[in-house]
ROTOR-592636 format. One record per residue (C-alpha): x, z, y. Coordinates in steps of 0.02 Angstrom, whole numbers, plus 50000, padded with zeros to 5 digits. Each point is the difference from the previous one (the first is absolute). Example, Ala and Ser with C-alpha at 12.3 -4.5 7.8 and 13.67 -1.06 7.14 Angstrom:
REM residues 2
506155039049775500694996750172
REM end
This chain:
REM residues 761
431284574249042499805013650131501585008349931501144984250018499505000350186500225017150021502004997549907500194984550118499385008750154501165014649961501674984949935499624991350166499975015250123501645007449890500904981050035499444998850191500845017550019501624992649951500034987750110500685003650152501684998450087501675007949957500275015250066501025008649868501795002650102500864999949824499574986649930501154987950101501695007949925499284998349810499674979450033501764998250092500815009849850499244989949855500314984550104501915005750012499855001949781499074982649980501394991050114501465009449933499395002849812500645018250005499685018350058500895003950148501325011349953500475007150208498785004850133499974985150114498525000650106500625017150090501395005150084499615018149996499655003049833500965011749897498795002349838499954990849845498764985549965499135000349839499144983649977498525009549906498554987250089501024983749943498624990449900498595004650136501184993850137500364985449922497904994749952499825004550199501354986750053499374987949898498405003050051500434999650205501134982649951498664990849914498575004150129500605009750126499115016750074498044994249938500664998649835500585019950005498365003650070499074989349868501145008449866499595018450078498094996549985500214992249839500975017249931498805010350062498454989649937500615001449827500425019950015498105002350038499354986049885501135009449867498925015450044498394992650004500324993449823500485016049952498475007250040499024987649916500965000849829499645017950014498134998249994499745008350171499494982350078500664990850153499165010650122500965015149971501754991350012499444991850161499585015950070501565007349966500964986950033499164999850172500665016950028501694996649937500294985150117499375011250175501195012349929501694991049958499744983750124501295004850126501184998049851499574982449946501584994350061500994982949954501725008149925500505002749812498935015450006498554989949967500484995449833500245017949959498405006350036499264983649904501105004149839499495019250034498164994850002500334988049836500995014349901498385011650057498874988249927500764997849815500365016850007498125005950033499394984149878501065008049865499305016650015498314995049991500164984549879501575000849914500554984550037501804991449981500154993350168500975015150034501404993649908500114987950145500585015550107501964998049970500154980350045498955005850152501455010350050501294988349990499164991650125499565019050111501875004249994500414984750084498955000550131499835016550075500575018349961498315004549988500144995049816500325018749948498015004450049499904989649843500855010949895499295013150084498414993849960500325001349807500925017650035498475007650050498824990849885501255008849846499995015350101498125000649976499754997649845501195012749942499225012250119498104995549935500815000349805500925017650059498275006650067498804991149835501015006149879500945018150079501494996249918501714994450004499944989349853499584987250130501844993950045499694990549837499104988350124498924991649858498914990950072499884980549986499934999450210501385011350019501224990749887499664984950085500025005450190501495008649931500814982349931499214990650166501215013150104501564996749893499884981549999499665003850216501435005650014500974989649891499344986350103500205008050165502064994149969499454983850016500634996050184501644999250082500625016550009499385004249823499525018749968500405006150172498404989850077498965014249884501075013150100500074992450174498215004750048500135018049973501794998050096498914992750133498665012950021501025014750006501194992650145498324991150097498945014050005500805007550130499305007350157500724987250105498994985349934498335008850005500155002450193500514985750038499564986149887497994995649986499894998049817500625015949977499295008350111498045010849917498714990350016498895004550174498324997449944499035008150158501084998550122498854992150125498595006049891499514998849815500764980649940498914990849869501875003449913499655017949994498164995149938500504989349861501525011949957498805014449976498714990549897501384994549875500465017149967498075004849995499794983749868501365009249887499615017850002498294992749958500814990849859500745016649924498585008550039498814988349896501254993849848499745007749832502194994249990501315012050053501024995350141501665008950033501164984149992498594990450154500245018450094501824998449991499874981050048498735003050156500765019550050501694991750017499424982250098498745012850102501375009950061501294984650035498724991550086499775015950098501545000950044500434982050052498714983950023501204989849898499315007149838498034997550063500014983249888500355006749845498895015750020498494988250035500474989149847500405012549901498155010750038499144983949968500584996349821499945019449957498094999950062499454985749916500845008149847499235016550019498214995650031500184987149862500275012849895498395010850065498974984749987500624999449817499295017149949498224996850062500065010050174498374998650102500835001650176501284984649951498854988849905498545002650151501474994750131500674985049913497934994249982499695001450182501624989950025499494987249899498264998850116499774981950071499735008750190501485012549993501034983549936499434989850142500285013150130501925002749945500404979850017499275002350163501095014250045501554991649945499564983650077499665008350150501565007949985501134985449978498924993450149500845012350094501914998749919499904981850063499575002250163501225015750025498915015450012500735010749856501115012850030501845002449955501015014349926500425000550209498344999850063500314984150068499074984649945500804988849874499724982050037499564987049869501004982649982501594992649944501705001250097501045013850064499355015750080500175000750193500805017249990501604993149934501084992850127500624982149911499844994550204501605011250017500834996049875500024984450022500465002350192501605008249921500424986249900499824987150113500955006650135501235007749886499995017750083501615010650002500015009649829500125013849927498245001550005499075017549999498154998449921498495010649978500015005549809498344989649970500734985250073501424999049893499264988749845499264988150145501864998050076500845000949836498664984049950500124990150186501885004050036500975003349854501444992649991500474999550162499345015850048500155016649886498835014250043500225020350035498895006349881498354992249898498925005749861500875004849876500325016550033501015005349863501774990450073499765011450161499755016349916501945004850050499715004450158499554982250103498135005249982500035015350108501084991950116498594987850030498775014050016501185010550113500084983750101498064997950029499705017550036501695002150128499984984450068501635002450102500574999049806500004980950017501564999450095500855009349881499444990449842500454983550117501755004750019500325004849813499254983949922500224988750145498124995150028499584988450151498144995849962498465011149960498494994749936498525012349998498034999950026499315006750124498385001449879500395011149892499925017850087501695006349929501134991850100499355007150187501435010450045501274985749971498854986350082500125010950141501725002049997500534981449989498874997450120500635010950136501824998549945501144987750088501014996349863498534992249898499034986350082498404993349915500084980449936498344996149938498505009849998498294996549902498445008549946500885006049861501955005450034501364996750120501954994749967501245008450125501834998050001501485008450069500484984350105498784986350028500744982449981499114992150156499185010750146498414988649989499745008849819499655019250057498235007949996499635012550129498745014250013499104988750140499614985649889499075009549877498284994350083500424981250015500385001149813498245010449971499044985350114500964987849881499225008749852497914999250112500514980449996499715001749806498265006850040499344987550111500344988049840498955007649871498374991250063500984986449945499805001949820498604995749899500545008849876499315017349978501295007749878501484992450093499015004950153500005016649946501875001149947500464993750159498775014650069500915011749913501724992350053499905001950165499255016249980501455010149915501034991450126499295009750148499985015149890501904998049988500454994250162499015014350071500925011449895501544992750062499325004750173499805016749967501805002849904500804992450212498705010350089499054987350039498215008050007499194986550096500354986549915499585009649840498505003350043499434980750066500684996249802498925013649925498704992150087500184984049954500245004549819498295007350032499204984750041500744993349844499375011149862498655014950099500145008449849501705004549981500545021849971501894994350056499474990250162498675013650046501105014249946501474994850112499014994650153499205017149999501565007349993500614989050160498375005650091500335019749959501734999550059499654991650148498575015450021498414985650006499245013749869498364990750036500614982549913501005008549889498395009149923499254984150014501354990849864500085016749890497935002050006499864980549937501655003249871498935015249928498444988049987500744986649906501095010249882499105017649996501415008049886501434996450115500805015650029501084992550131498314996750127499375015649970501475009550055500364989150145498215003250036500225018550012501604999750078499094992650163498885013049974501155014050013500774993350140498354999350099499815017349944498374996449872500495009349876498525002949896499664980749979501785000549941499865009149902498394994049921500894982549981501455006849902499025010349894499204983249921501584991549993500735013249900498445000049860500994982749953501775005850039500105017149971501824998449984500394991450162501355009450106499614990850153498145006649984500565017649965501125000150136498664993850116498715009549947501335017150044500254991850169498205001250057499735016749911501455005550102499354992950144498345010549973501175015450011499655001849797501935003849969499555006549803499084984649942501134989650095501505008449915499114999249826499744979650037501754996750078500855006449823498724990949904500524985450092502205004649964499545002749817499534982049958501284994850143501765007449990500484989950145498835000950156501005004450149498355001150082499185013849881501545009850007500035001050175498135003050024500195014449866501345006050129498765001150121498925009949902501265012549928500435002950200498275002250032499755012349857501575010750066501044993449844501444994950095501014998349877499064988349903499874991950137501774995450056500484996349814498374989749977500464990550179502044996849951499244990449830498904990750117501754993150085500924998849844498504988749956500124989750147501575004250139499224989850107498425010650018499835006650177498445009949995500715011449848501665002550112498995003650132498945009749901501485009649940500845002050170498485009150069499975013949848501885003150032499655003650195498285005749994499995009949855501775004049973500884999850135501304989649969500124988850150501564993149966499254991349841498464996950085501004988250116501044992149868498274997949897499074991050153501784987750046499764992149834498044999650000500324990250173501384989349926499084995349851498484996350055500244988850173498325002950062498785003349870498935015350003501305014649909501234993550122498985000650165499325020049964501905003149951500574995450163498545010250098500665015849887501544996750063499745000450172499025014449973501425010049875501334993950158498845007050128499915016949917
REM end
């Protein structure tokens, strides 16, 4: 009995965490393409929903996209948020079952399971993916019930990929799956036997996992584009994996475990890998074909967090096999576990925990892959802007229309036909060169004008959320030609020529929209419900977060500070709120409140990196060195890898006049970090200091060809040429740009007292 609560405790907490809103950006081009293939009965053979793209369109997610339209028609978005938790509830009830046919009890699969679902839960998201990583997680199962049992469910393997080919192109981890579990065996055999005699391949499981793969692929033609579907994949990988996408698109981007301190990601990440290395350790079985499986998914999930979901899944079912197999041959340390798991108290104490746990998923309080908190409910997520969209429709803007890349399914859903978009998520029609023009465009804003001209645009739709699209905010703010036409928590339209004056947003009504969004607040007393109570809490909370980053991106400190503030008030508690409003108070110079938000950051989240350095930042600057350097010293026991702590903790050494250690830090610091203007400059300062003035200028001119608009390195630079070398005439040139790049910060304000000085010589 207590083991049927502990499975349902562990079901229930797994099915909570799939409920909440859709957030997947994706997800709205795969429903608008299956609905185009259920109302015209046929694959669409032309790009339609672009007018940019120049690549060609493999349909190679048709079935998924179709079960996701169907879905979305016959109960809109609660019944893809119903079908998401139900996917995932039957991936880990799969898993629990597993465990339990393999005589290591429930216990042990909830456990792991537990860690699998910390570890992949940013990736639990509504798009045909899904049913990949549920067919990966079926194909795992036969295949480790076969190998233990001998059972003929495996033969169910090739009519599972008819259906895997269909849906996604992750349907070759499938036959990678049976590669590697062939692979093994022949490598065990090889290694049992020292021989070559093994290519005979004799053995009953080999001839069959042998026939399973033939009939896979025979069965893999099964789909529209016949045998070229089994090709398409690895067509796909080699043109995605490019270094493009993994800069600037999240899911491909490594997965950043501590970056605001160790993540219960990282936690449950580490303990997988720990659960299978314990599994090999422990099993009587060889294992080459499971190294193969988990070195490969250990290094793509490394690599990108789009492959964390399979890793987990795939450690799981090879850990449950593993210790099965140690349980099997009588080993103390495995039977003792699996009795203590089995212990009515240890039993009760992990329903609590999961309980308690989905306590906490349904009243928002666990973290996302972001570090943000991901809310629980039904609906659409408030970070995608179906408010703008719509605006566009109804007041039928001026097209063509120039989107933010995550924002193209949402427009491509809400607008299409009468609107096409500039670029979306499938990234494989813009690989011929539209891609980096969209990147070129974000990073040299300016760029806009020429992209405008060459594909006519008129309207621009961006968020002002998101962090990557700053410098062009700014610019179509500021920029005449572009006036802003509706403005939210979330993003902002702006056109080249507004339709009525009444429509343009300026800079000064930022505020009256912010007070709009405080209205919101005074409501929530309103509600008697706690859980909507605490999703409008968290509404209006990420709404100040954004509007106050919007404040910041026009300069306007102030009024980013009164949002920080009132975020504050919203959610005490939160490192982006505190983070940011001690960054407002140090560069203002109130070093005392400042301290004050990093000192109650560090408290709450004692591994943040981030307070810690800001922390010992203020302390350089009020010349405390020691306590600095004390304070990074701890920091760097958890991130000993940290650049920003390295370079810090050179600062205050050089500060101390200890230019060795200081040196010995700041390259520490450029070794993990290729790319810190900062460190290169400081390690300038040292060389100078050292009489290495060659070093020096060389390690100064890669702190400008890091950043050319850093004025203390051309400053910096300027005074070795006339102080040290003489060269005034490059000493003045040197000091003219520091002053024209940097307006008035600090490089540019000791540039211009060098110069009067170099003048007055």
């Amino acid at each position: 009995m207590r083991e049927a609560i502990l499975v349902i405790s562990f079901l229930i907490l797994v099915f909570i965490s799939g409920l909440f809103p859709l957030e997947d950006l994706d997800v709205w081009w795969h429903i608008k393409t299956g609905q185009c293939m259920v109302e015209t009965g046929q694959f669409p053979v032309a790009e339609t929903f672009s007018y940019t793209a120049r690549g060609e369109w493999v349909m190679d997610e048709w079935f998924g996209q179709i079960m996701l339209y169907l879905t979305y028609a016959f109960g809109g978005t609660g019944a893809l948020i119903v079908m998401r938790a139900c996917i995932i509830l039957l991936l880990f009830g799969l898993l629990v079952y597993t465990s339990r046919k393999m005589r290591l009890g429930a216990a042990y699969g909830v456990i792991i399971g537990y860690l699998a679902l910390l570890a992949a839960y940013e990736r639990f998201l509504m798009k045909p993916a899904l049913f990949g990583l549920l067919l990966f997680g079926l194909f795992f199962a036969l295949l480790v019930c076969y190998r233990h049992n001998g059972t003929g469910a495996v033969y169910l393997l090739p009519l599972l990929y008819v259906v895997w080919v269909n849906v996604h192109p992750g349907h070759v981890a499938g036959l990678f799956l049976i590669a590697a579990f062939l692979i093994g065996e022949f490598i065990e055999t090889a290694v049992r036997t020292r021989g070559l005699h093994v290519f005979s391949l004799r053995a009953a499981c080999d001839r069959r996992l042998l026939f399973i793969l033939a009939a896979m692929l025979i069965a893999g033609t099964i789909n529209p584009y016949g045998p070229r579907m089994l090709l398409w994949p690895f067509e796909h990988m080699h043109r995605a994996l490019i270094p493009l996408f993994a800069e600037n698109i999240a899911e491909w981007r490594p997965p950043s475990f501590c970056a605001d301190g160790i993540s219960s990601q990282f936690l449950a990440f580490l303990a997988l890998t720990v659960f299978v290395l314990a599994g090999f350790f422990l099993s009587p079985r060889h294992c080459a074909g499971d190294c193969i499986i988990v070195a490969t998914l250990f290094i793509m999930s490394l690599s990108s967090r789009r492959h964390m979901d399979f890793f987990a899944v795939s450690c799981c079912f090879i850990a449950i096999s593993h210790m099965s197999s140690a349980a099997g041959d009588g080993r103390f340390s495995v039977g003792r576990m699996m009795t203590i798991l089995r212990k009515k108290g240890v039993q009760v104490v992990l329903s609590a925990v999961l309980l308690g746990h989905a306590g906490l998923v349904m009243v928002g309080r666990v973290p996302s892959y972001d570090h943000g908190l991901r809310a629980y409910g039904f609906g659409i997520s408030d970070t995608l802007p179906s408010g703008a969209v719509s605006y566009i429709r109804s007041q039928g803007l001026q097209k063509q229309l120039f989107n933010e890349h995550a924002l193209g399914g949402l427009c491509i859903f809400g607008l299409y036909p009468e609107y096409r978009v500039f670029i979306d998520g499938r990234n494989l029609l813009y690989l011929t060169g539209l891609f980096e023009e969209y990147i070129a465009v974000l990073n040299d804003p300016a760029g806009i004008e020429r992209v405008a001209e060459k594909y006519g645009i008129r309207t621009v739709l961006i968020r002002h959320a998101a962090g990557v699209n700053d410098l062009l905010l700014g610019y179509l703010f500021k920029e005449g030609r572009w006036v802003c036409t509706y403005l939210d928590a979330w993003s902002c339209i702006f056109v080249r020529t507004p339709q009525s004056p009444q429509a343009v947003i300026s800079q000064d009504d930022l505020m009256s929209l912010v007070k709009a969004c405080g209205d919101g607040e005074t409501g929530l007393r309103d509600i008697n419900n706690p859980i909507r109570k605490s999703g409008m809490k968290r509404r209006c909370f990420f709404a100040y977060l954004n509007w106050a980053h919007l404040c910041e991106v026009l300069g306007q400190r102030e009024n980013a500070e009164y949002c920080y503030r009132k975020a504050l008030s919203l959610d005490g508690s939160s490192r982006v709120a505190l983070s940011r409003l001690g960054y407002q108070y140090l560069h203002a110079g109130r070093y005392a409140e400042a301290l004050e938000c990093y000192g109650r950051l560090a408290r709450l989240y004692p591994f943040d990196r981030r307070a810690a350095n800001n922390i010992a930042t203020i302390y350089i600057m009020q010349g405390r060195y020691d306590e600095a350097l004390s304070r990074l010293h701890r920091a760097r026991l958890f991130s000993p890898f940290n650049a920003g702590l390295l370079f810090n903790t050179a600062l205050a050494l050089q500060k101390k006049g200890e230019v060795g250690e200081a040196m010995r830090f700041c390259k520490k610091a450029l070794f993990f970090d290729r790319t810190y203007p900062e460190a290169y400059n400081l390690l300038g300062q040292l060389y100078k200091m050292h009489g290495d003035y060659e070093k020096a200028v060389a390690s100064f001119k890669q702190a400008i060809a890091l950043k050319d608009d850093f004025s203390l390195a051309y400053n910096n630079l300027g005074s070795l040429y006339g102080g040290v070398k003489g060269d005034m005439r490059r000493a003045e040139e040197l000091f003219l740009e520091a002053i024209a790049v940097g307006g008035e910060d600090e490089g540019a304000l000791l540039a211009r007292s060098n110069l009067e000085r170099l003048r007055g010589l």
